[in-house]
C-alpha positions as CSV (number, residue, x, y, z in Angstrom):
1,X,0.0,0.0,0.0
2,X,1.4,3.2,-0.5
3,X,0.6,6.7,-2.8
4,X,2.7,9.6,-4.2
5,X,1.7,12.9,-5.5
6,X,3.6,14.7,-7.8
7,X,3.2,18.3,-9.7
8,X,4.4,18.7,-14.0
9,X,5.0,21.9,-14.4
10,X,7.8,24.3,-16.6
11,X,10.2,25.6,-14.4
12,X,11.2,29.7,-15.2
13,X,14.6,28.3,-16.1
14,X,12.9,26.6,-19.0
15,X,12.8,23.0,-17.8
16,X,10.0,21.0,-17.4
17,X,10.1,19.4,-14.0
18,X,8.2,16.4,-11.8
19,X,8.4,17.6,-8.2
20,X,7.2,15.1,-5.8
21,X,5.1,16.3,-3.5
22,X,4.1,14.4,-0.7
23,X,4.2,9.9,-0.3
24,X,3.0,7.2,2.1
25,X,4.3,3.7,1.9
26,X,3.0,1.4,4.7
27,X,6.1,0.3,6.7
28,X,5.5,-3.7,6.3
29,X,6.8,-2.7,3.1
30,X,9.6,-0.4,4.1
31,X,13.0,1.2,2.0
32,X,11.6,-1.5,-1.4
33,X,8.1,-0.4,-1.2
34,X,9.8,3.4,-1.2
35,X,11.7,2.3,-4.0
36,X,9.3,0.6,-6.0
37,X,6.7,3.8,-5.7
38,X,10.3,5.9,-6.6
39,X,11.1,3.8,-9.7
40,X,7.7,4.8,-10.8
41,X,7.6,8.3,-10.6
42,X,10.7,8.5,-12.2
43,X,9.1,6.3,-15.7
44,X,6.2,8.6,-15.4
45,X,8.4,11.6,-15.1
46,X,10.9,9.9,-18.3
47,X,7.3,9.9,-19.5
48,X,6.2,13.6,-19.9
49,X,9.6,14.5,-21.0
50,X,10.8,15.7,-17.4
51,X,14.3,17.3,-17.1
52,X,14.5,17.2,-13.7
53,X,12.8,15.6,-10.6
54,X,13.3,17.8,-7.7
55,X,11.9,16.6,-4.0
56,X,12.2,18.3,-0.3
57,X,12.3,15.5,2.1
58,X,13.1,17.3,5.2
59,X,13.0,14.3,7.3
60,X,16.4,12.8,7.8
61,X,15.3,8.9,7.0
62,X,13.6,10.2,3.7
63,X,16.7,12.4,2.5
64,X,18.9,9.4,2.8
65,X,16.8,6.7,1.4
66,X,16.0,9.2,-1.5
67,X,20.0,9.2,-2.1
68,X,20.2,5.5,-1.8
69,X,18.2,5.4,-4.7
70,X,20.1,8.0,-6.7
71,X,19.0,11.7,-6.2
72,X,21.3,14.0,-5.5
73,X,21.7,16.0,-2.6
74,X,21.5,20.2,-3.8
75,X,22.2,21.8,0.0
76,X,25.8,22.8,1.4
77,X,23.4,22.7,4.6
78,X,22.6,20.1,6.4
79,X,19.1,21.3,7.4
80,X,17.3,24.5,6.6
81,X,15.5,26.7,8.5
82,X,11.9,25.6,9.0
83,X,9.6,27.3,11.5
84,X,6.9,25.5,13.5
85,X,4.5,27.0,15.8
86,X,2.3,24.7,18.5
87,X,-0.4,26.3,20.4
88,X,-0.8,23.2,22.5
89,X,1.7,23.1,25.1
90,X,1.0,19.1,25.1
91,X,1.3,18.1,21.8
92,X,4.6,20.9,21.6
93,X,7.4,18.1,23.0
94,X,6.2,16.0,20.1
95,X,7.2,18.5,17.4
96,X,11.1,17.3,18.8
97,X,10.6,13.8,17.9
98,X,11.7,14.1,14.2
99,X,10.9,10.0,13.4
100,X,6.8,11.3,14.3
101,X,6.3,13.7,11.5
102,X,7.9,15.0,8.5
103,X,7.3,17.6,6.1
104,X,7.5,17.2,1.9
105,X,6.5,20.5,0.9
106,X,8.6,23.5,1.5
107,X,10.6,25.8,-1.0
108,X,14.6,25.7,-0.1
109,X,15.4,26.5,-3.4
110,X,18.0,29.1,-2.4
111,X,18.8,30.2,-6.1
112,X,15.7,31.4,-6.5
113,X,14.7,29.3,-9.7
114,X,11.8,27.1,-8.6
């Protein structure tokens, strides 16, 4: 079981780009399942003629298992700034615990060309 959504679009630099947007795999079937789902988007991407297939993991087990399977890391940075604000003090401890919640949308595109 798992699902990925991804985004065609022309980027202003002139390429035409998949960007995947957000995925679930269920863990029973774990780093192959991920694999198997990335394998596909990248025929569908070969597909519509894409140039490029740009992702922001932010979530340390995603960033590495996305460059076990080839991608290739962009960042001098290990992390980037990403701000998170919790108005429930009881649920605010949780935001720490970076294996409980990751995030796949963001623009870190420090260039400036997304």
């Amino acid at each position: 079981m798992a699902y990925a959504a991804y985004q065609a679009a022309h980027r202003s630099d002139g390429q035409r780009s998949v960007r995947l947007v957000d995925w679930l795999v269920h863990h029973r079937y774990g780093l192959e399942g991920f694999a198997t789902l990335i394998r596909e988007l990248q025929r569908r991407a070969e597909q519509l003629g894409a140039d490029i297939v740009p992702v922001t993991p932010l979530h340390a087990l995603s960033e590495r298992s996305l460059l076990r399977l080839g991608f290739i890391g962009q960042s001098p940075h290990e992390f980037n700034t990403v701000g998170v604000r919790c108005s429930q003090s009881e649920r605010a401890s949780s935001l720490y615990d970076g294996s409980r919640w990751f995030l796949t949308e963001a623009n870190t595109d420090l260039d400036g060309s997304a």
